[in-house]
N, C-alpha and C positions, 0 to 999 in steps of 0.2 A: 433533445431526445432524453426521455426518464428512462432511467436504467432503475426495475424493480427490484433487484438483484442484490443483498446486503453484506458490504464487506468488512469483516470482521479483522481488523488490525488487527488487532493481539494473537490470533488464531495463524492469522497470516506469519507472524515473525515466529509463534512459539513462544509466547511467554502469557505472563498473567497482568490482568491490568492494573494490581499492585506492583511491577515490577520497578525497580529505580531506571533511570537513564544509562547508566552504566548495561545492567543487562537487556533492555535494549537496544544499543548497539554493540555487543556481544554477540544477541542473539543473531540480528541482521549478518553480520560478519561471517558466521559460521552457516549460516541459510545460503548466502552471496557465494561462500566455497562451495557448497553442494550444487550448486547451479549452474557455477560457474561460466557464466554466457561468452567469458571469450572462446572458449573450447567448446559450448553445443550451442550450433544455431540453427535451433529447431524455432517454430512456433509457438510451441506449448512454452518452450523455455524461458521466451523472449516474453510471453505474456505473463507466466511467472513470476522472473523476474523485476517485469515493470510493477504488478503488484505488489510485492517484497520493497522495492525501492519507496513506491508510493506513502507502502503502510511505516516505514521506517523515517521519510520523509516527515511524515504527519507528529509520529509519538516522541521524536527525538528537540521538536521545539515546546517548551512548555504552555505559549499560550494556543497553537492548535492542537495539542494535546487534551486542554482541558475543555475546549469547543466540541472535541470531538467525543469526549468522554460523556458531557454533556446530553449531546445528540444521540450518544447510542444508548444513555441509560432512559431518553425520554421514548425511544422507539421501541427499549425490551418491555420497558411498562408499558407502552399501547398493545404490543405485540401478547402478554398475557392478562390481560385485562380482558375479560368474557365480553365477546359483541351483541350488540341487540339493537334491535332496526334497521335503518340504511346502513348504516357501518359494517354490519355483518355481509351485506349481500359483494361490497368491495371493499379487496384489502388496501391496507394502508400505503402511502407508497413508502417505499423505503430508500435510502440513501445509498447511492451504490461509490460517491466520492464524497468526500469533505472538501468545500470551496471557502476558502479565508479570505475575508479580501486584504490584500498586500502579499498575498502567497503569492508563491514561483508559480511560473507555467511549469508542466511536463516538457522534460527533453525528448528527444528523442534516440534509439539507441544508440550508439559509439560505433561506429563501423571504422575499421581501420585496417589496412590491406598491408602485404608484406614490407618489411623496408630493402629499399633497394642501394647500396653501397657500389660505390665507385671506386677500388682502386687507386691509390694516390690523392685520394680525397682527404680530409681531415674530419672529424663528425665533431 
């Protein structure tokens, strides 16, 4: 399934695609408190978040960082480059994940339910 849909790392953490590694996960970190999905589990949240995590995932290792960087400056030059012909009548597809290969799968979220203590137990 193509996802036409273009995701914009940088825009997603907040920051600039000059930014060093450090504020990069700076940025993540303080995006992660506002979100904070162990206390809202909503759906917007949880999608959210999986994108925050993705886009942080991607910009924090330096060789899909530079794949990515790559791909999204070969798609802003297609994207303003004036159309003429077939081109014009459909748009480009556009990248909605960055796929590396040797990258991690997606996890899925962390659900974890109250702790339950026993009384003469030891933890």
């Amino acid at each position: 399934m193509t996802r036409t849909v273009e995701l914009d790392l940088y825009a997603v953490l907040g920051t600039a695609p000059s930014a060093p590694a450090e504020a990069i996960t700076s940025a993540f970190r303080r995006r992660a408190w506002e979100l904070r999905p162990d206390t809202r589990v909503d759906a917007v949240t949880a999608a959210r978040f999986a994108e925050l995590r993705t886009a942080y995932e991607t910009l924090r290792d330096p060789v899909r960082r530079a794949a990515y960087d790559r791909a999204h400056e070969r798609s802003s030059r297609r994207r303003h480059r004036a159309p003429s012909g077939a081109a014009a009548a459909s748009p480009p597809a556009r990248l909605r994940y960055l796929l590396v290969p040797g990258g991690t799968a997606a996890e899925p979220p962390l659900r974890a339910g109250p702790v339950h203590w026993e009384p003469g137990e030891r933890p």
